[in-house]
N, C-alpha and C positions, 0 to 999 in steps of 0.2 A: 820645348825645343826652341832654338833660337834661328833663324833663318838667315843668313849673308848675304846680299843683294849686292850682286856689282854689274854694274850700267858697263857696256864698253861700245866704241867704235874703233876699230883698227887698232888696238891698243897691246901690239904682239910683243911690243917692247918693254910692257910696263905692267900687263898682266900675269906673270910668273912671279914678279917681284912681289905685286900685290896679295896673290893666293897664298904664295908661302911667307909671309907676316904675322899669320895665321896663327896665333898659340896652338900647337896642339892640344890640349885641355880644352879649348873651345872649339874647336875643330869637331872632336868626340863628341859633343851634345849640340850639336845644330847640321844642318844642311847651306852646303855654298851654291851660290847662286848666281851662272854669268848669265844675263843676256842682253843680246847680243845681235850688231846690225851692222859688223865689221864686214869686209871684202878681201880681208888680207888673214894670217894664220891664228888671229886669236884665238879663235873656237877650237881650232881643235890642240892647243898649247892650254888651254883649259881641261878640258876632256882628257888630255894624257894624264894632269896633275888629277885627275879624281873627280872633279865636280861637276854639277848638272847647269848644260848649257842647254838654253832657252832661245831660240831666234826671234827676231821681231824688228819692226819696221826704225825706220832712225825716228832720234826722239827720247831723250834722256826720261821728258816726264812720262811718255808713253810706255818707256822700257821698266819703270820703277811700279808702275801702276799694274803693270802686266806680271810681273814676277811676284809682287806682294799678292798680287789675285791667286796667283801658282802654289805660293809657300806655302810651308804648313805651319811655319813657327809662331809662338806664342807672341814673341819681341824678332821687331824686324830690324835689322843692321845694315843700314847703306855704304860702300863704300863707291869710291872714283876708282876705276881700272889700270892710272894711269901712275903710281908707282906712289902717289902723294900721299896718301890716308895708311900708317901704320896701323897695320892689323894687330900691335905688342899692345896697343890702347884700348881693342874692344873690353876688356873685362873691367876698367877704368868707367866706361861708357855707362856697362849694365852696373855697376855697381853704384852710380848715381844715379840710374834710372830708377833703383829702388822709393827713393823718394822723388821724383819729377813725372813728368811723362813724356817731355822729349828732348835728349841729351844733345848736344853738337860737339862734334872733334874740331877744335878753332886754332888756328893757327891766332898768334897775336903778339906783342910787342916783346914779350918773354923769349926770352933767349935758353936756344939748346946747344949742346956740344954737335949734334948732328943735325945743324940748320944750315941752307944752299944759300949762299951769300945772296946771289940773285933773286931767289925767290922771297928773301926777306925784304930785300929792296922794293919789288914788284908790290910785294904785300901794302909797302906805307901808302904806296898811291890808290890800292885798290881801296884802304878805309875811307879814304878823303870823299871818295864818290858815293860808298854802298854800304856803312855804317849810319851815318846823321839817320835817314830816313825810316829806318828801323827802329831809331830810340825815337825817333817822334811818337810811335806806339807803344813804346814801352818794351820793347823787343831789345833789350841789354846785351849783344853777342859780341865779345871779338871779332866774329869772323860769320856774319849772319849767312852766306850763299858756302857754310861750309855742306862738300856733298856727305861729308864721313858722319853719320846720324845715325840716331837710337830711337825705337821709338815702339811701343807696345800695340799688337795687333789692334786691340776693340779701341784703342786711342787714332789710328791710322785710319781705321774705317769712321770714325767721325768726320772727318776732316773732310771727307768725299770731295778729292781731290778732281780737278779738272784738266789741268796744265799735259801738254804734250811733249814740251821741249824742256830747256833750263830752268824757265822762268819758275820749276815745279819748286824748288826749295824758296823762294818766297811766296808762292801760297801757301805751302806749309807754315811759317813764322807767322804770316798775317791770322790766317785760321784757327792755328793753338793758339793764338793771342785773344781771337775772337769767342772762342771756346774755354778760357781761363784757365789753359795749360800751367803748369811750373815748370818752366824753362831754364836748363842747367847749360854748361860747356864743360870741357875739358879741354887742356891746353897739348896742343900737339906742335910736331915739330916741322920746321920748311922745309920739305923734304925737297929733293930733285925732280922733276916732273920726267919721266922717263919717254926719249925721243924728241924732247929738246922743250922750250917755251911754246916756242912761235907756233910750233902745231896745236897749242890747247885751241879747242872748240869754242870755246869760252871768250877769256878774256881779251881776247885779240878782234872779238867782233862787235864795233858799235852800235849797229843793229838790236842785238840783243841783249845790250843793256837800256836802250830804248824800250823794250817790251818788258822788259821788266819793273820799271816805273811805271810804264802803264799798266802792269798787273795791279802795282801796290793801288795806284791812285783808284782803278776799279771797285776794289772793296774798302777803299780806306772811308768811312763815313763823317768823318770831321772835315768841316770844308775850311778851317785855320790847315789842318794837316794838309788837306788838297790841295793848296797855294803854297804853300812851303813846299811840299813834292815837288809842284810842278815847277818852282824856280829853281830844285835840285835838278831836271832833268833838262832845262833847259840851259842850265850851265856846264854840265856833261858834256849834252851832245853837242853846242854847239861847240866847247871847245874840243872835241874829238872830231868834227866833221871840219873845223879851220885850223 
């Protein structure tokens, strides 16, 4: 069985679009999975489309850790709630998961007929900051903080994740790296973020790309790599704070 994980906060706009992305063919052999720390109609805009919603406190890594603990599937499927990650790509995902053990859905310099001008744009600048640091490890991703991932249950319980919040998908990438994962992509498309940019969680907070370098720099054990980090994050933040 395959399990569907999707993270949401307030995502009433962008979660219908998500669920139903959904191949029916994979629909049939897995269980969908929202949970869920919204205040607004997600949950139950979920629950009318059929699937099992799960509550729990905010906290992207908290909500992924807690649902992988719930599921029952073999191979776990992440996706983001918020209209970005094409559900047409999961069987693309598992079909290279056959050989890897953990797949990413990456946006990347590849052009689609149904790419959001804006979000491509958005995208050149997000490499400039949170690509380099990744291939310092050897972590080769387009789009390494993608949420849309694949990844086999007894491979997910190695990894004995810790992270609460965002920062969860680069321990993930640090740890399969640390674990000698074979790490795949697949190319997807920039889709519209559904409810606009500016409300992402994410990229709009320099905060937590601050924590996020300090995740890498925490487990990164090469202190060439540790200095190079850290004049990555200190050229971020400072120019995002001036």
């Amino acid at each position: 069985m395959i399990s569907i994980i999707i993270s949401t906060l307030n995502e009433e706009e962008g979660i219908a679009k998500t669920i139903c992305s959904i191949p029916e063919e994979i629909r049939k052999k897995s269980e969908v999975i929202v949970v869920d720390a919204s205040t607004d109609y997600t949950p139950i805009i979920a629950q009318n489309l059929g699937v099992r919603v799960i509550k729990s406190r905010k906290g992207k890594g908290r909500q992924m850790r807690e649902a992988a603990k719930k599921s029952k599937g073999d191979v776990l499927v992440f996706m983001d709630g918020d209209g970005t990650d094409p559900g047409g790509y999961i069987p693309k995902l598992l079909k290279k998961l056959k050989k890897a053990n953990l797949v990413l859905g990456c946006r990347s310099v590849k052009a689609f007929k149904e790419d959001y001008p804006m979000m491509r744009t958005l995208f050149k600048f997000y490499r400039i900051f949170f690509v380099p640091p990744f291939y310092l490890i050897n972590f080769q991703a387009s789009d390494p903080l993608a949420g849309f991932r694949a990844i086999r249950r007894k491979d997910w319980d190695k990894l004995n994740l810790k992270s609460k919040t965002f920062e969860i998908e680069t321990e993930i990438n640090i740890k399969a790296i640390k674990n000698g994962f074979i790490v795949k992509e697949v190319k997807i498309p920039h889709l519209k973020r559904c409810g606009g940019i500016l409300k992402s969680k994410f990229g709009t907070d320099p905060k937590m790309w601050f924590r996020i370098f300090k995740l890498f720099l925490k487990y990164s054990e090469d202190k060439e790599i540790k200095e190079r980090v850290k004049k990555e994050l200190k050229d971020v933040f400072f120019s995002e704070v001036h």
